[in-house]
C-alpha positions in Angstrom: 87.9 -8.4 -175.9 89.8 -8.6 -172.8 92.8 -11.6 -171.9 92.6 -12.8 -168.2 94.7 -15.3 -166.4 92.7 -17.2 -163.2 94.7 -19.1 -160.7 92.8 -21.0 -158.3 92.9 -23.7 -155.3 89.7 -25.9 -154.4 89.1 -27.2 -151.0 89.1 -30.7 -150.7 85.7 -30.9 -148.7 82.1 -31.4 -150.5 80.5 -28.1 -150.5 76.8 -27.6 -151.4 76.6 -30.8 -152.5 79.4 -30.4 -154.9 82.7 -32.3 -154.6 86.2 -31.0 -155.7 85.7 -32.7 -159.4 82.2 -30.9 -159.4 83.5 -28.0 -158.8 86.9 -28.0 -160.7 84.5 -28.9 -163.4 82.3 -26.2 -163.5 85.0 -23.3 -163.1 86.3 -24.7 -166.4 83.4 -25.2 -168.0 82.2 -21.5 -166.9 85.3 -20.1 -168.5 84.9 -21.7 -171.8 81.7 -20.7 -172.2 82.5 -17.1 -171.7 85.9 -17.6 -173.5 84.5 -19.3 -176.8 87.7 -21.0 -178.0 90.7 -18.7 -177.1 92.3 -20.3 -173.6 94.9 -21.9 -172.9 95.2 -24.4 -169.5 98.4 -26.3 -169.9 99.7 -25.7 -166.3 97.6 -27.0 -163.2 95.2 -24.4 -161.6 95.6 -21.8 -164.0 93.6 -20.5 -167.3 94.8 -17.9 -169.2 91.5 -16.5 -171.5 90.0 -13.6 -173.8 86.8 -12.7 -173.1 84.2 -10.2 -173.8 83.4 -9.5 -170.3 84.5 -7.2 -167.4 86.6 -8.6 -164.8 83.4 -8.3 -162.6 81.6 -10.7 -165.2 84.0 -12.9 -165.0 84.3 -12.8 -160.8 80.8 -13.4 -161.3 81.0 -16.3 -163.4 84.0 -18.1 -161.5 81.9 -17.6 -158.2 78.7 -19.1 -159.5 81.4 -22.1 -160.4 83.1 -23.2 -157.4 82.6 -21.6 -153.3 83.3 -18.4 -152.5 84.1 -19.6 -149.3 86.3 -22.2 -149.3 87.9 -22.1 -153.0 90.5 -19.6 -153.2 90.7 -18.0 -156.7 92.7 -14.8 -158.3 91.9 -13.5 -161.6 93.9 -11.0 -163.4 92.9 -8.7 -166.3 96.6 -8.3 -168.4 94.6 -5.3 -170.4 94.7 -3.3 -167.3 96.0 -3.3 -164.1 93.2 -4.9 -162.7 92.8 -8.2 -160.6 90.2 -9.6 -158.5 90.7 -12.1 -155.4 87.9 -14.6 -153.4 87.9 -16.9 -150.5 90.3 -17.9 -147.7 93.4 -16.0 -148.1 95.7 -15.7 -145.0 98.6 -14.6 -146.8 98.2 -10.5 -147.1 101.9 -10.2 -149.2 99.9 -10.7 -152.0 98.1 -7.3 -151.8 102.2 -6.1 -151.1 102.8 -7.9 -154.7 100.0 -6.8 -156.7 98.7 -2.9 -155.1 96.3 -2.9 -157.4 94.3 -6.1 -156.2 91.2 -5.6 -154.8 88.8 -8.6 -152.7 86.0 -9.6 -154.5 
């Protein structure tokens, strides 16, 4: 079993047919189901989780959740130095910060 924290931002707009509740929603949802009961999400935006997945499963699952292209969402694996990004991101420092990120 692998730990994860996921920091995210949701666009505001209605995407798909899903709104930012929907959506916020369903990334939560998604990572309790993979999770089981061992997460924590006391801070806004962030979900720190063990899982039994790959860190491409759980790109996977957080994509089917929200959208791709307008949610902005970073996942880190603290097993490994491994972490995934997705969506609008105009701020390259962070690949500066983390060397080991790679896009989604």
């Amino acid at each position: 079993m692998a730990t994860y924290w996921l920091s995210f931002t949701l666009d505001d707009r209605t995407i798909g047919g899903r709104d930012y509740s929907t959506r916020w929603n369903a990334l939560y949802s998604a990572i309790h189901q993979i999770s089981g009961a061992n997460y924590w999400e006391k801070t806004t935006s962030f979900i720190l989780f063990s899982a039994d997945k790959t860190i491409e499963q759980v790109v996977s699952t957080a994509k089917n959740a929200v959208s791709p292209t307008y949610d902005l969402v970073l996942i880190r694996s603290l097993d490994t130095q491994s972490a995934r990004i997705f969506g609008p991101n105009a701020d390259d420092d962070i690949f500066a910060l983390m060397p080991y990120l790679q896009k989604a």
